[in-house]
N, C-alpha and C positions, 0 to 999 in steps of 0.2 A: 712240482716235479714228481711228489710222491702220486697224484692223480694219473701224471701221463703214462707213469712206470705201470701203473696197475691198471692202464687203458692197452696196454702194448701186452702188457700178460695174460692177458685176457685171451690172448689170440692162440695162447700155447694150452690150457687148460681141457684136459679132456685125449689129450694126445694125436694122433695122425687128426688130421681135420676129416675125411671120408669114410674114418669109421662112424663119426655122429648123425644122425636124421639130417638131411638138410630142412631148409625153411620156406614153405611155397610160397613163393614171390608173385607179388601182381603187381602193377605200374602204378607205383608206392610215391608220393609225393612228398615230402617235409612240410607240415607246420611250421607258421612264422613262429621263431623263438625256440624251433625243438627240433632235430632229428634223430630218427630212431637212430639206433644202432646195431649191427648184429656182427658177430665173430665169424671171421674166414671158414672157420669150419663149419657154422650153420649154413651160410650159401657155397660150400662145397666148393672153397678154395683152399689155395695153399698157402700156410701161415707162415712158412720160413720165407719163399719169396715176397710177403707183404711187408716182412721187416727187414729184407736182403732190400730192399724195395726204398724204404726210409735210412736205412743206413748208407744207400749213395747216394743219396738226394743229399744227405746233411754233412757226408763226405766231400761234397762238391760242390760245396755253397759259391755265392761268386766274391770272388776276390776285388771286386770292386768296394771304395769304401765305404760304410756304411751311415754316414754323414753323406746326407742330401746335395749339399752343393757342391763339395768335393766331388761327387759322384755325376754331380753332371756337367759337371769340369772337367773330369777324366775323359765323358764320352765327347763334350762339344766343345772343348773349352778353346779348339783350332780354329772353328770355323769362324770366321764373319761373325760380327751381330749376336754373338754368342753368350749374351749377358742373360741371365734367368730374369723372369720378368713376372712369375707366378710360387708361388708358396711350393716349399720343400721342406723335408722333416728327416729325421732321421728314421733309419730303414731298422727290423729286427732282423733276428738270425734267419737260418733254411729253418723252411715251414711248410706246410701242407696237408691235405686230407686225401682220400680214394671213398670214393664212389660206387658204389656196384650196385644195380639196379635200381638206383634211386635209393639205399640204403649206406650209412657211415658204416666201413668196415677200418678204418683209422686215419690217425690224424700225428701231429708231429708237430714240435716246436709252438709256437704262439699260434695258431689259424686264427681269432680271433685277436689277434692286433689288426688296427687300422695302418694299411698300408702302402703309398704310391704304387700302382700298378702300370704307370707308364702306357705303352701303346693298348692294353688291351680296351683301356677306353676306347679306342676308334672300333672296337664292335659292339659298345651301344650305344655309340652316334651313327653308324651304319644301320643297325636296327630301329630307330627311332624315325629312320628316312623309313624304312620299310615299312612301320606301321603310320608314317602318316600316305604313302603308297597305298597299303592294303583301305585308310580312311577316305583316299581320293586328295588329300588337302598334295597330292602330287599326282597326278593325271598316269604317268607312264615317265620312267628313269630313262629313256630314250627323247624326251624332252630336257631344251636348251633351260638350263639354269636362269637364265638372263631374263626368259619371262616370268619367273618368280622373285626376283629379287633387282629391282629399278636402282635403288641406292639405300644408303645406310646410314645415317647423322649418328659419327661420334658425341661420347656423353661429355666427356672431358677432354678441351682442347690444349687446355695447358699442361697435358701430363708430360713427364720426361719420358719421348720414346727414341732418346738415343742420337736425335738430330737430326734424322732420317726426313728432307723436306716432304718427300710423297706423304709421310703419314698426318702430316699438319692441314690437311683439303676439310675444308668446312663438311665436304659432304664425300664419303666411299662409293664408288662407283667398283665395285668387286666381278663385276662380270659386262663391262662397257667395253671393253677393245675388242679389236679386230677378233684379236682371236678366240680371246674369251667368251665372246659370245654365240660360240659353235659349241662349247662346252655341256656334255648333258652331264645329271645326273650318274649316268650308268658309269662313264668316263672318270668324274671325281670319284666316286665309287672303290671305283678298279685302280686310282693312282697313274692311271695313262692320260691325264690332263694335258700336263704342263701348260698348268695355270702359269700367270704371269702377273707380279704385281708386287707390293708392301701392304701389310700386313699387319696391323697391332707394332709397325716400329720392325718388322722382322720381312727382308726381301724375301722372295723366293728363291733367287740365285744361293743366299748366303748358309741353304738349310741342303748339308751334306755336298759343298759344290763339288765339280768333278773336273779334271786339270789345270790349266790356266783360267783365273777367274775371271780376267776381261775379256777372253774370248767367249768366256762359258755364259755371260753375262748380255753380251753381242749376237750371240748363237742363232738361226733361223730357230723357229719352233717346232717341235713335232706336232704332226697331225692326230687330233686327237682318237685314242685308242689306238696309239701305232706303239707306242714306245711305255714300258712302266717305269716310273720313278719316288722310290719314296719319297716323301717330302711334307714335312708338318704343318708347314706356311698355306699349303692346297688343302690340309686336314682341312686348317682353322678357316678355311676360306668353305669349304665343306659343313662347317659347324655353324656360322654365320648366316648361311643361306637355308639352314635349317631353323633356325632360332628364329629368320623373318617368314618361312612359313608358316612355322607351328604358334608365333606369336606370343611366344611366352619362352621363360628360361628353359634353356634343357633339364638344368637338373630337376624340374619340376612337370615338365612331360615325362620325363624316364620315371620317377615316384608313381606319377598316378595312373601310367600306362605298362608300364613294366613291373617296377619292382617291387611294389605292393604288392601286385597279383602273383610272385613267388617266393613270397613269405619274408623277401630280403628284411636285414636288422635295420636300423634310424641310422648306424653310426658312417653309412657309406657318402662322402664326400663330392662332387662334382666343382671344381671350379676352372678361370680361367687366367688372365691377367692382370693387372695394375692398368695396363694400356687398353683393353681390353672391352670398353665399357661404352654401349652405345644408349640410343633414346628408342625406347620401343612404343607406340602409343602414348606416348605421354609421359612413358617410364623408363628412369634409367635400369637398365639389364646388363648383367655380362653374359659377353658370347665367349661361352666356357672354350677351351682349348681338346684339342683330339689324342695329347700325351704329354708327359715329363720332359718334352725338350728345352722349353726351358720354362720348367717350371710348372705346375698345376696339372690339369687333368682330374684324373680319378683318383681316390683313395679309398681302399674298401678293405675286408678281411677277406680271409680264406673261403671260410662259409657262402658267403656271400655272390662270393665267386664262381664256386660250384655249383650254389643255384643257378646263375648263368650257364656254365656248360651243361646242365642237366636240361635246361629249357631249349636251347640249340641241342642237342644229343634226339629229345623229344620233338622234333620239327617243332619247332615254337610251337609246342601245348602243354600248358602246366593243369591238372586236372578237367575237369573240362571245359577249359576256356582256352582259343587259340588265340593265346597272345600275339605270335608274330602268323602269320600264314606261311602254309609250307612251301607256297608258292615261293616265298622271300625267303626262305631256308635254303631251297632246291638252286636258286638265283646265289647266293652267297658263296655256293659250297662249287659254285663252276667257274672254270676257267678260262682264261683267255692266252691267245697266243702269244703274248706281250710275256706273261709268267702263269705260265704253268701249276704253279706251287703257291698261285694267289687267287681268292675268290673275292669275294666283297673285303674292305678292310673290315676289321683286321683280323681274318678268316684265312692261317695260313693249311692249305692242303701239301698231300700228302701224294697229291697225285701219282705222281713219277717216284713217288719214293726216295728221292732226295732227301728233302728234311728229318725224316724219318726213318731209316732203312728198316728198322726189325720192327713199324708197324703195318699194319693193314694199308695200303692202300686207300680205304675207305675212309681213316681216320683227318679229323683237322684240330689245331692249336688254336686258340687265341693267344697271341704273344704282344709281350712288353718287356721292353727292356729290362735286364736287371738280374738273371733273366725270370720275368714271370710269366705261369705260361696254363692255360685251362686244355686238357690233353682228355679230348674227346673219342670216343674209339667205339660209334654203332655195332661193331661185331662181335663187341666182348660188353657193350651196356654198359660201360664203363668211362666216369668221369674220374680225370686226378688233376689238383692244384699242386703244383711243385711253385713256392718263390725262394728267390733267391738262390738257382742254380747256375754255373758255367755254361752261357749257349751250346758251348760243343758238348755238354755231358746231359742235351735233353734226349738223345735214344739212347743213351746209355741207364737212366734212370726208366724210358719207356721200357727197354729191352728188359729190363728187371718185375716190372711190373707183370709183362705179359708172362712171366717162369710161372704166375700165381694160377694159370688157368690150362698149364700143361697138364694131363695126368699122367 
């Protein structure tokens, strides 16, 4: 406590922050293990709005409980099939860090506790298509899924998945029906699929259904890229057909392609389910999960986290290595007419200014439930993790943020 009290005073020292020198900035990267730091008023900020900034982030924590499975029993606990089926842990307070030119100018509550981050997993299993994309081991995201992925031999056929007979098939055929196999890449992508099928024990009708369920269940299907629909059962069908091209676990492609190369800590988690466990070459693997619905996904801290939105902020180039291509950047951050306010998952923009109103236009979120949220914003340089806030209070903590760069 006495550390963070004298990290937040820090900001006041010296008096008005634009009477001091600022500090010339060049495209500053963090060291794995260390980031600099520098005081709002050496980069020629405003130190009242950085802490007007954390006082509503931590005013507005989310009222959701802070026990894991409570927590995802409050959000799912209606739906169908709605039993967790992957690891959950208990969550800490409002926390977060800001960002400014690739330099720490503060931080708040625990940023270094390891902590379920929910959907924003589904933007580095989005990214991880991208870089096996920009490697070729994916041709062009305008090809059918289906000629990369024939079938899939579960690991464990005796596992309890709920009784669910589709899920008990000696062998997954994940993109074999009529219509799934029109399915690209670009489509799962975008969440304009509507895949169809069972899943690790989990329909796809049963993840968020929308009015009556036997009709919804019955339904003709949308044509693919016509209609958006979240849906976690299409993540994870998403995350399977990635795990059989890159032919090894995710969490172990995102380490040695990703997250090593931006200094990230050891402590960041990747998993997926109990059901979950297929035969990959010879080995059993799990096909990690795309968020906290029920259950698994990602777990990571603050820090951690921000190197991701610093790496997207910087078109995927972390010093001089281009991690992701900006080609895949440019691709992520654009929209389709299905939603407007959606690029690649889970790349939410800012297009129309909906989600956002008092940011740029330019700006995009990675969001996850809970609510946790990587708040990107190219015209101010500027990265912020806010977890554990009230969806409805994330422009309200943006709109705060940006008082920092008024003069």
């Amino acid at each position: 406590m006495k550390k963070h009290l004298a990290f937040i005073t820090l900001f006041f020292i010296g008096g008005s922050a634009y009477s001091q020198q600022k500090i010339k900035t060049s495209s500053y990267y963090p060291l794995a293990g260390s980031w600099q730091t520098q005081t709002p008023a050496q980069l020629g900020l405003n130190a009242t709005a950085i802490q007007q900034t954390i006082s509503f982030a931590q005013a507005h924590e989310s009222k959701s409980p802070r026990n894991g499975e409570l927590s995802q029993h409050q959000s799912f606990g209606k739906e169908p099939f709605s039993e967790p089926v992957g690891p959950l842990t208990e969550r800490g307070g409002s926390s977060g860090v800001i960002i400014y030119k690739g330099y720490l100018v503060a931080q708040w509550g625990q940023p270094n506790r390891v902590d379920i981050v929910n959907s924003v997993t589904k933007s580095f299993l989005s990214s991880l298509i991208g870089i096996a994309v920009d490697r070729g081991l994916i041709h062009s995201t305008m090809d059918t899924v289906a000629n990369y992925v024939p079938f899939v031999e579960p690991y464990n056929l005796n596992i309890n998945t709920g009784g669910y007979e589709a899920s008990k098939a000696s062998l997954i055929y994940p993109f074999a029906s009529e219509h799934n196999r029109k399915l690209t890449w670009e489509v799962m992508l975008r969440q304009t699929s509507d895949w169809e099928g069972t899943l690790w024990g989990k329909p796809d009708w049963a993840d968020r259904p929308q009015g009556d369920i036997e009709q919804y269940q019955q339904r003709k299907r949308n044509e693919p890229g016509a209609v958006y629909k979240y849906n976690d059962v299409r993540v994870n069908a998403l995350a399977l057909a990635a795990t059989s091209v890159w032919r090894k676990p995710l969490p172990q492609v995102l380490k040695e392609n990703l997250m090593d190369h931006i200094g990230a800590s050891t402590t960041w988690r990747w998993t997926g389910y109990r059901t979950s466990w297929i035969v990959l070459d010879g080995q059993p693997v799990q096909s990690v999960s795309g968020g906290g619905h029920w259950g698994g996904g990602m777990f990571m801290n603050s820090f951690d986290m921000a190197r991701f939105g610093l790496l997207t902020l910087r078109k995927g180039k972390w010093n001089n290595r281009q991690i992701i291509s900006e080609q895949w950047v440019k691709q992520a951050l654009t929209p389709t007419t299905a939603n407007t306010g959606y690029g690649y998952m889970n790349w939410f923009l800012n297009t129309d200014k909906k989600l956002l109103p008092s940011a740029p236009a330019s700006t995009w979120v990675h969001i996850g439930n809970g609510t946790n949220m990587i708040y990107c914003d190219p015209e101010h340089d500027v990265v912020m993790v806010v977890r554990w806030i009230e969806n409805k209070d994330m422009d309200g903590v943006v709109k705060n943020l940006l008082e920092t760069f008024k003069r």
